[in-house]
N, C-alpha and C positions, 0 to 999 in steps of 0.2 A: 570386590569383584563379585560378579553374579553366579554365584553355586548352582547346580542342578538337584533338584528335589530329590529326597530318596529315591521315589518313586514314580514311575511317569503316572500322568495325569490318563486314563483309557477311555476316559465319560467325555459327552459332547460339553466343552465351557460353556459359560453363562455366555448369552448374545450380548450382555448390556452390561459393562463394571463402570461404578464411575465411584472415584477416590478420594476425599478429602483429603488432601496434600499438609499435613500437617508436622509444625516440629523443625522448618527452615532455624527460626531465633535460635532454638535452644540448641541444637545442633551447631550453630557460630559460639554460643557464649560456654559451652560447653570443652572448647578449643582458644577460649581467649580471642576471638575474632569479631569484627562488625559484624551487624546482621546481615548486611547486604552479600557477606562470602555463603552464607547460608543457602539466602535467596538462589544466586548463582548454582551453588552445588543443588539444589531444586530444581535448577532447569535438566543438570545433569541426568538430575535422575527420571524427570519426563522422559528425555530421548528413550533412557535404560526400558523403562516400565513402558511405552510404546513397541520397542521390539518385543518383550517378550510378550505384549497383549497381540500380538501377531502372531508370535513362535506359537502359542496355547493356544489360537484358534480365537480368540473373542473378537468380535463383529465393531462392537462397538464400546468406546472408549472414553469416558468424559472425567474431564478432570477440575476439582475446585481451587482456580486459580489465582482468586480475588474478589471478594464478597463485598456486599454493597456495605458492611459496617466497617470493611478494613478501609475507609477514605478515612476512620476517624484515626487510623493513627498517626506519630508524627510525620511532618510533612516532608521530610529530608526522606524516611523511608519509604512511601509512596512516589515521592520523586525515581528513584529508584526502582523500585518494583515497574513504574511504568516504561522505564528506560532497559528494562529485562523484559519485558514485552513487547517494544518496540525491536530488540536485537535479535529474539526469538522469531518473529512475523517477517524481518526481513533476512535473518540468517538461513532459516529451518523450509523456507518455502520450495525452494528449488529440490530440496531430497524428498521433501512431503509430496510432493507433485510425483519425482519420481518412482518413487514407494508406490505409488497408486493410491495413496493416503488422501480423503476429506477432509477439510478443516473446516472448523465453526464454530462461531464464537457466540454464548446466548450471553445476557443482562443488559444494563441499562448503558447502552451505546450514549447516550444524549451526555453523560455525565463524563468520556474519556474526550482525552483532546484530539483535534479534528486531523491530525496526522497519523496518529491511530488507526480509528475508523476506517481512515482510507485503507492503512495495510489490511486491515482485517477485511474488508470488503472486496481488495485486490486477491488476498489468499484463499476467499471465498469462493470466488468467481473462479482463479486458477484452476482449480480443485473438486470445483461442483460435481464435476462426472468419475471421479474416481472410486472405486470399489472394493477394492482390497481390505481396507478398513475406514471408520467412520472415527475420525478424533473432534471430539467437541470439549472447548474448555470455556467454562465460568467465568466470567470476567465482569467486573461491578454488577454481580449477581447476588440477589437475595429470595428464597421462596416466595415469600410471602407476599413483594412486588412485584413477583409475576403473577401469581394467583389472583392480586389485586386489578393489576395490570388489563386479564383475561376479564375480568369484573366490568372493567367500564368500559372495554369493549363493547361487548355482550348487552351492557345496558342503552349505552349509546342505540347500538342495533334495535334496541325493543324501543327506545323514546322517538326513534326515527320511523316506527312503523312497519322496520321490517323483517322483525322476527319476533314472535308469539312467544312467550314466558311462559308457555306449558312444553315449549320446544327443549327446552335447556337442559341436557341431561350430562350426563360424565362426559360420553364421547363428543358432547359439542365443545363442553368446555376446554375439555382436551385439546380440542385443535384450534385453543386459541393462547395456547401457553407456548414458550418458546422454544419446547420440545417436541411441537408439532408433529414431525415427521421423525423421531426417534420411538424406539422402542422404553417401558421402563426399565430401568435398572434390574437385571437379576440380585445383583449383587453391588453392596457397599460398602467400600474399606475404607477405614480411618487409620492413620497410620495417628506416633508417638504418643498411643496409650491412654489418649482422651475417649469419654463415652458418649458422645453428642453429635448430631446432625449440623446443628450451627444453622440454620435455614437453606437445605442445599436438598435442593429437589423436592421439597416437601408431598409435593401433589403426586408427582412419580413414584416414591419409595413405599408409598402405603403399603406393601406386600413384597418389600425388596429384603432380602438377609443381609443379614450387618453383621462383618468380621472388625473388631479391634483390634490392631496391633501395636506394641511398644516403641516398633522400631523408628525413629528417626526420619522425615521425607527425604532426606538428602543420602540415607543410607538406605532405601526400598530396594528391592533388589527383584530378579526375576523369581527366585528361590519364593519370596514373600508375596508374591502374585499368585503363583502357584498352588504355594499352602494353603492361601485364603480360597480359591476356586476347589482345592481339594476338601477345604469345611464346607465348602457351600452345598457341596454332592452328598455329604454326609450329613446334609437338612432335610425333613418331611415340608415342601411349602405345601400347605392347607387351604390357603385364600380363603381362609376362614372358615372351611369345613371341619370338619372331626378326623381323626385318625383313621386313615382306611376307607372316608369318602371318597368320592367325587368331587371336584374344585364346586 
């Protein structure tokens, strides 16, 4: 169950958390269960950690759902994983709509099956105009083929004539990643105790603060959202100045 922090939270939260969902497996095998009860209690815990990105005020929410290296694993649990996305997209949409909740889905669409897509495109369109909060989750997402991605873009445009390669600076490139029109991340949590980004947002987080925690994705709790937004306040971000500059 979701505990309330010692202490409330009095600081304006980060606009932007987005989470590495991490710790489904070991949380089933840890119980003697398949992975897929894992998975499941994963989804649980989205719903969980969506209210309380609510209750505490943050804007925007993104969460890593499925990475473009998780296709390599077995194929019975990806069968799965996409049938928890499929149940997700057609269960969750009608409260997400009402919530006032955006949905959005970034990665490499061309690689899920065409039933898919369509949900995600259907819960897209739902949703477009909603404002209460912004939920974007990863899905056959990897940094580095979006970064790559924005690359040939961008080239294409200059082989085509129609844009000058002295043009090309952060903010172009920027709006050609598939975080276009989000903010970057203030903040990013990895849950069950691993220390690594895993290719998840790469170009966004350059100046994001990163909270580990031990706890389990299946066990995240509001408490655990909380605390990580309560370290995050207890950070100096520099953007690479000195202590007591200027960003």
């Amino acid at each position: 169950m979701d505990g309330m922090p010692s202490s409330p939270i009095t600081t304006q939260p980060p606009s932007h958390v987005a989470i590495i969902m991490d710790g489904n497996g070991r949380w089933a095998q840890a119980r003697g269960l398949p992975r897929i009860m894992g998975h499941r209690r994963g989804v649980e815990a989205v719903r969980r950690t969506l209210r309380a990105a609510i209750d505490l005020g943050v804007q925007y929410l993104t969460l890593y759902g499925f990475s473009s290296e998780n296709w390599r694993r077995p194929e019975e649990e990806v069968r799965d994983l996409m049938g928890i996305m499929r149940l997700y997209l057609r269960g969750e949409l009608a409260e997400l709509h009402r919530q006032n909740i955006r949905l959005r889905v970034i990665g490499q669409r061309d690689r899920l099956a065409d039933d898919i897509v369509a949900l995600i495109e259907n819960a897209e369109a739902v949703t477009r105009d909603n404002t209460r909060c912004n939920l974007t989750i990863a899905l056959s997402y990897g940094g580095r083929d979006e970064i790559a991605t924005a690359a040939r873009i961008l080239a294409e445009q200059v082989r085509q004539g129609k844009l000058d390669p002295a043009a090309i600076d952060e903010d172009l490139f920027a709006c050609h990643l598939f975080t276009a029109d989000l903010p970057d991340p203030d903040l990013v949590i990895r849950t069950s105790g691993e220390k690594r980004i895993s290719n998840f947002l790469l170009w966004q987080c350059a100046y994001s603060e990163m909270v580990f925690i031990d706890r389990l994705w299946p066990d995240f709790s509001k408490t655990d959202l909380a605390d990580a937004i309560r370290e995050f306040h207890g950070r100096e971000r520099r953007y690479g100045a000195s202590a007591g500059s200027s960003r």
